[in-house]
C-alpha positions in Angstrom: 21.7 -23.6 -9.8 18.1 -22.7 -10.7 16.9 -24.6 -7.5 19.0 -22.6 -5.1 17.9 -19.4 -7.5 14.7 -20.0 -6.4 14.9 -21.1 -2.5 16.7 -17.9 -1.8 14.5 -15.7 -4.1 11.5 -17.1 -2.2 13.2 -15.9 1.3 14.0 -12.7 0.5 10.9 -11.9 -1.5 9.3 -13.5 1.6 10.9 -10.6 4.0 10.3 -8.0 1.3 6.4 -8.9 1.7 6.6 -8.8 5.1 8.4 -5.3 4.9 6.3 -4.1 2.3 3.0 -4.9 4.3 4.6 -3.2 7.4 5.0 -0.3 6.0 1.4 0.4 3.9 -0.1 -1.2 7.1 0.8 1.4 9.4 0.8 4.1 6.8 -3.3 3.0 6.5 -3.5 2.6 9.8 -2.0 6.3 10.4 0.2 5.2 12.8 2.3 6.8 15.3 5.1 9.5 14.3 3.1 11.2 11.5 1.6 14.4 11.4 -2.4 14.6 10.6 -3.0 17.8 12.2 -5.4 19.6 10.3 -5.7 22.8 12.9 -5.2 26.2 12.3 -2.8 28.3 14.4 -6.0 31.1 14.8 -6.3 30.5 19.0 -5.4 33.7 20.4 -3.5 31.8 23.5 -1.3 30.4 21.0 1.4 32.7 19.4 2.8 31.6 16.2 6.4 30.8 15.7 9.2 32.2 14.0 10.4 30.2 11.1 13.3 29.8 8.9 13.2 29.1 5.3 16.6 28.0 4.1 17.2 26.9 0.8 20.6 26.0 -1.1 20.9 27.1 -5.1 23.3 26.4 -7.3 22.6 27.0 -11.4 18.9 27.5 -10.7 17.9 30.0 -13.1 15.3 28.7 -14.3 13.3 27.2 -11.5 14.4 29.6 -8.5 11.7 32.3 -9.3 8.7 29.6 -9.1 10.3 28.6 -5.9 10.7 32.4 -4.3 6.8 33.1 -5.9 5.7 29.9 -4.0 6.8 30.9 -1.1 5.7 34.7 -1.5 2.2 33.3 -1.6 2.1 31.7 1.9 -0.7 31.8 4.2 1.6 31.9 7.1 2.3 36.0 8.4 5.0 37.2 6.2 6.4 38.9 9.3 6.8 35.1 11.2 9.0 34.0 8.5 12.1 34.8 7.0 14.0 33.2 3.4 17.3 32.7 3.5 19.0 31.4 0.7 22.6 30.1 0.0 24.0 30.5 -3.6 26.8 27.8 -3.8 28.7 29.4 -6.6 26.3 29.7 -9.5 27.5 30.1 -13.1 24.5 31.6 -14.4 22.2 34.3 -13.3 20.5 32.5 -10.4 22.1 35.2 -7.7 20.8 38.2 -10.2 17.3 36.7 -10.3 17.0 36.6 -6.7 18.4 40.1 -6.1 15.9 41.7 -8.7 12.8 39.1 -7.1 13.8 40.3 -3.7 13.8 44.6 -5.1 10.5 43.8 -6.7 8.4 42.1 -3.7 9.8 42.9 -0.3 9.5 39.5 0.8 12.0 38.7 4.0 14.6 37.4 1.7 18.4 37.0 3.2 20.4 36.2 0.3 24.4 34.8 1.2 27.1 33.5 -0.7 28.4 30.1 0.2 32.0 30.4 1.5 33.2 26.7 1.1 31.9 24.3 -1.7 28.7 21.6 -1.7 25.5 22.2 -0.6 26.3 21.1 3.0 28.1 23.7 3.6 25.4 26.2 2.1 22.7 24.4 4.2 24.8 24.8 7.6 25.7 28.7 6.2 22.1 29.4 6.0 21.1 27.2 9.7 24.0 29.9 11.1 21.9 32.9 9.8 19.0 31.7 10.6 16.4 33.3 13.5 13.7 30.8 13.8 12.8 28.5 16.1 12.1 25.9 13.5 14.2 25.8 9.9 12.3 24.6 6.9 14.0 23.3 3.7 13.0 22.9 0.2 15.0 22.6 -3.1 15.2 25.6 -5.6 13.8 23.6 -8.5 10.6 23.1 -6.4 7.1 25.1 -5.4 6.0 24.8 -1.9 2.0 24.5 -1.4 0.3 27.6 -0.2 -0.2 26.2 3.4 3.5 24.5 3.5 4.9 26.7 6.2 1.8 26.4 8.1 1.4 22.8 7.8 4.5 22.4 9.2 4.5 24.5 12.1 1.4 22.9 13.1 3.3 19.5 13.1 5.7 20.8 15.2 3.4 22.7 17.6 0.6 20.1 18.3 3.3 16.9 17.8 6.2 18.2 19.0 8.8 16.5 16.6 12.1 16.7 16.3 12.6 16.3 12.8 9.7 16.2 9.8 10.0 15.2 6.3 7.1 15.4 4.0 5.5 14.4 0.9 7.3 15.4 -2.7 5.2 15.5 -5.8 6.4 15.4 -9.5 4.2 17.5 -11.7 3.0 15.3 -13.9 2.8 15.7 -17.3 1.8 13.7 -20.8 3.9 9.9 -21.9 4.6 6.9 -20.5 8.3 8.7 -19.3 6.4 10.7 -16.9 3.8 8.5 -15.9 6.4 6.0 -14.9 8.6 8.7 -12.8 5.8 9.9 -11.3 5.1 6.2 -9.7 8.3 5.5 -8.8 8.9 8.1 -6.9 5.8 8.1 -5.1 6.9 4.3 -3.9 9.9 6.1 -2.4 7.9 8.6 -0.6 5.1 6.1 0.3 8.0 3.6 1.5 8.9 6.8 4.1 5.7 7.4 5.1 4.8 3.8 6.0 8.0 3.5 7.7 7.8 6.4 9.8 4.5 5.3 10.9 5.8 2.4 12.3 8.7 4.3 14.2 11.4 2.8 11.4 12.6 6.0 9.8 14.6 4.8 6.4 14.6 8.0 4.1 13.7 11.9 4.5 13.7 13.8 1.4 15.1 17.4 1.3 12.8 18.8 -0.8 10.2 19.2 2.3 12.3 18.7 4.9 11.9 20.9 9.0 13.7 20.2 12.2 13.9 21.9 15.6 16.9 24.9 15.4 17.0 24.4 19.1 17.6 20.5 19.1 20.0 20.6 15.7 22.3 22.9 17.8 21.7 20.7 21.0 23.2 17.9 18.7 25.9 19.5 17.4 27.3 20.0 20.7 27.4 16.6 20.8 28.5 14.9 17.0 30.2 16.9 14.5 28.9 14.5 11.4 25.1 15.2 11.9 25.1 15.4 8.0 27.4 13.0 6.9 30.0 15.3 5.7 32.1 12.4 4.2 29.6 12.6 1.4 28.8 15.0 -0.8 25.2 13.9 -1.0 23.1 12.8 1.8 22.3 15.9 3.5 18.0 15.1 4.6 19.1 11.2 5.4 21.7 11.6 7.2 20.7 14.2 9.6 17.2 12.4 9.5 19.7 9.2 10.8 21.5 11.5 13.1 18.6 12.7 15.2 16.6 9.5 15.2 19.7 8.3 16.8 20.2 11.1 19.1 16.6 11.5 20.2 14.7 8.3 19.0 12.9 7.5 16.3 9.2 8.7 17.7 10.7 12.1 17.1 10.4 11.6 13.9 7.7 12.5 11.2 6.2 12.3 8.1 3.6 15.4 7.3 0.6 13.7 6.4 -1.5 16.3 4.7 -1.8 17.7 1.3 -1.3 21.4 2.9 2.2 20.4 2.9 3.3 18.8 -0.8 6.2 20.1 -2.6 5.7 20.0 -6.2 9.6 19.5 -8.8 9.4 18.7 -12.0 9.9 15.4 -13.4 13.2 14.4 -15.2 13.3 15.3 -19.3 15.2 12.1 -20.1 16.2 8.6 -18.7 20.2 10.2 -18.8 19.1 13.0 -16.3 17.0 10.3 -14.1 19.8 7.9 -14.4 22.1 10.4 -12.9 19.7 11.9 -10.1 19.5 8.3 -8.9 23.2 7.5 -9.4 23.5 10.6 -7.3 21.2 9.0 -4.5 22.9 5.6 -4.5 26.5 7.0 -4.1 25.7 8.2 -0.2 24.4 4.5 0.6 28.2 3.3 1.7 27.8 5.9 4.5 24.1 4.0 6.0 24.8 2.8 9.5 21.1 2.8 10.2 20.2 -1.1 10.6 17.1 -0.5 9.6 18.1 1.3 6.8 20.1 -1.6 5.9 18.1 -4.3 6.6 15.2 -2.3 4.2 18.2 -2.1 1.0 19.2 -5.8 1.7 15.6 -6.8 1.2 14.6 -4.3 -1.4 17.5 -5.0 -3.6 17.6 -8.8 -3.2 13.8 -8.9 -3.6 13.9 -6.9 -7.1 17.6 -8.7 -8.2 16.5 -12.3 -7.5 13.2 -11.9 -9.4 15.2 -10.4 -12.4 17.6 -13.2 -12.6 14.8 -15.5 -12.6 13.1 -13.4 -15.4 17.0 -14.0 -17.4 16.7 -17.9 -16.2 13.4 -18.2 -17.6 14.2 -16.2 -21.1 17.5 -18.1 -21.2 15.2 -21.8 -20.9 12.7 -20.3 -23.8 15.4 -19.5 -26.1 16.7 -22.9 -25.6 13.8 -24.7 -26.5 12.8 -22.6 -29.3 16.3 -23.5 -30.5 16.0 -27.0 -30.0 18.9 -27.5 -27.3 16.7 -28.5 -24.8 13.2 -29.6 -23.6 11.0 -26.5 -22.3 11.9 -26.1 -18.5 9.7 -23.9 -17.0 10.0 -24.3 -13.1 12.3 -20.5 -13.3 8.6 -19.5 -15.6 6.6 -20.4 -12.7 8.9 -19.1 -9.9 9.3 -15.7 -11.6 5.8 -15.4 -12.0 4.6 -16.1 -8.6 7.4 -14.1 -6.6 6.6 -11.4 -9.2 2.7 -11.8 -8.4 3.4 -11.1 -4.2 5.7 -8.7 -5.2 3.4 -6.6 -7.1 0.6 -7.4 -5.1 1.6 -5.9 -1.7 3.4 -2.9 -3.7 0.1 -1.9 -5.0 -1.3 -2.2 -1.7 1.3 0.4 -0.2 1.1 2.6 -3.3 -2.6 2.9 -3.6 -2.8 3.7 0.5 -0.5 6.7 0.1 -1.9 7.4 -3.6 -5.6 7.4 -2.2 -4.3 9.5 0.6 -3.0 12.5 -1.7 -5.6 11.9 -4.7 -2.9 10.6 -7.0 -4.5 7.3 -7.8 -4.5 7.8 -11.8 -1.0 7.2 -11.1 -2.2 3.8 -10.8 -3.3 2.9 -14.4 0.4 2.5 -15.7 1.0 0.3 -12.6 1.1 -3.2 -14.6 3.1 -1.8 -17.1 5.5 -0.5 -15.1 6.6 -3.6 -12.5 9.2 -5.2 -14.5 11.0 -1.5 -15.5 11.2 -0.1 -11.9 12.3 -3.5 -11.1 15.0 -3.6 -13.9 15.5 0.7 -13.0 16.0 -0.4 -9.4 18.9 -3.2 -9.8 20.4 -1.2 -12.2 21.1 2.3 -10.3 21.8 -0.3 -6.9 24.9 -1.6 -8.9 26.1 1.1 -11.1 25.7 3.7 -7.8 28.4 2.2 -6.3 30.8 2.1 -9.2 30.2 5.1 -11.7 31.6 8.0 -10.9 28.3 11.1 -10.9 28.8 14.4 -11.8 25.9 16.6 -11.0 25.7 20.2 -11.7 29.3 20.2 -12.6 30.5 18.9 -9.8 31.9 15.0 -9.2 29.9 13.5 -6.5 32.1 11.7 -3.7 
């Protein structure tokens, strides 16, 4: 049992290295499909665009008035942008805040109600109001960098993308809790990054998320399930999936810049980060994507088989130290070797994209942190699929 543990674990972490090194590789390499752009729109021949800014709130009171005061402070023209923003039936005084934001600044705020449930249905509300040529989207518990609007337009303008996603920050804070958040979610954003670079787009985030108004509609004409409407979560991916699909994955970016980071908070307890992921995990049934698939079947067999070698191994020291058996210690070395390439080419993806975004003090709880994200990782994979979510008082489908 132990031998076969360890034959497969080898393979899979073997195509997880392989993976891994694919992805920081091209993301070092700054590799085709990402946005490095570091222009300005200030040529007089070239006219700047008229964007949309759509974001969907639900129970944001306390985070929607950062959001609106990061957008207020844009370098991009007030008068080429416009806000629009969905409230999907708020229970608390998110719609008031916005109202008395709007009276108070003058900023080009369109502020609708959504007429059906989920923030799909918010997000397409808003794309239907919308006037520009391009539609940005953040989340409401988020603040958008000073030059976000204009960081992506530029993308759009001198790369001509279909769809962008784009680097999401946790503000970091004091404790291990954080520290460890704050990593393993930059290995998600990292891992779409490197995998954009090399034209294999597995994940868009819809916290800093932009596509073409024009090619959305000329989609739509075409699919009705450009968002995955089966599920309640999903919205970025699934659209991400939808036009790399549509119009191939070289339309697709990642905005490679620190002009365009979007900045949420980090979770307050392991309960709230439990769900968010749980949350995540529940929309993976709907992945058609192959390489989406291939990427989950390697990431989660990777972290799984190295965990239940870590239980094999515990399981042969207990027995010895009880006296049931002689020490065994072939699962000891097999852990520790697959756990050493494992680590080894992660650091090397994380540190590219850290380096890239002056994040690298990220990197000192690094060591410390392997064997949780791993454990994190199998965890949410399996329960994802199985627990029912509720988020925001709503069951997630």
């Amino acid at each position: 049992m132990t031998t076969a543990l360890i034959i497969i674990g080898a393979f899979i972490t073997l195509g997880y290295i392989v993976l891994i090194y694919t992805f920081a590789n091209g993301l070092r390499k700054s590799g085709n499909g990402r946005c490095n752009t570091e222009s300005i729109l200030t040529d007089a021949k070239q006219s700047l665009p008229f964007v949309s800014v759509i974001i969907a709130a639900r129970n944001e009171e306390n985070y929607i008035e950062e959001c609106l005061k990061s957008l207020a402070n844009q370098s991009y023209p007030a008068s080429h942008f416009e806000i629009i923003v969905v409230d999907d039936h708020s229970e608390d005084m998110t719609f008031e805040i916005i109202n008395r934001f709007n009276a108070e600044t003058g900023l080009p705020i369109v502020l609708l109600k959504n007429d059906s449930d989920g923030k799909k249905a918010a997000i397409k509300k808003g794309i239907f109001a919308s006037h520009g040529e391009y539609l940005l989207f953040t989340d409401a518990d988020c603040r958008v960098s000073p030059d976000w609007i204009l960081s992506i337009t530029e993308c759009f303008v001198y790369q001509q993308p279909v769809f962008i996603t784009g680097p999401v920050m946790l503000s970091s804070s004091e404790g291990y809790f954080n520290a460890f958040q704050c990593l393993e979610f930059s290995s998600l954003i990292a891992s779409t990054a490197g995998s954009i670079a090399v034209n294999k787009p597995i994940m868009a985030n819809g916290a800093n998320m932009a596509y073409s108004k024009l090619h959305y509609l000329k989609m739509l004409g075409e699919r009705d399930d450009i968002m995955g409407e089966k599920f309640d979560s999903g919205d970025d991916v699934f659209t991400m999936f939808s036009m790399k699909q549509f119009f191939g994955p070289e339309k697709i970016s990642f905005l490679n810049s620190m002009k365009g980071v979007v900045y949420t908070s980090a979770k307050e307890n392991l309960k709230e980060l439990l769900e968010q992921r749980l949350r995540w995990v529940s929309k993976s049934k709907g992945y058609k994507d192959k390489d989406v698939i291939l990427t989950a079947i390697l990431v989660f067999g990777c972290n799984l088989m190295i965990v239940l070698l870590l239980f094999a191994g515990l399981l042969d020291i207990g027995l010895f130290l009880t006296g049931s058996t002689s020490l065994k210690i072939f699962s000891i070395i097999a852990f520790t070797v697959l756990l050493t390439f494992k680590a080894t080419v992660d650091y090397y993806l994380l540190s590219t994209f850290l380096k890239k975004f002056n994040k690298t003090e990220l990197l000192r709880v690094y060591a410390i942190s392997i064997v949780p994200v791993m454990l994190f990782t199998v965890v949410t994979a399996i329960m994802g699929n199985f627990v029912k979510v509720f988020w925001k008082k709503r069951r997630v489908s």
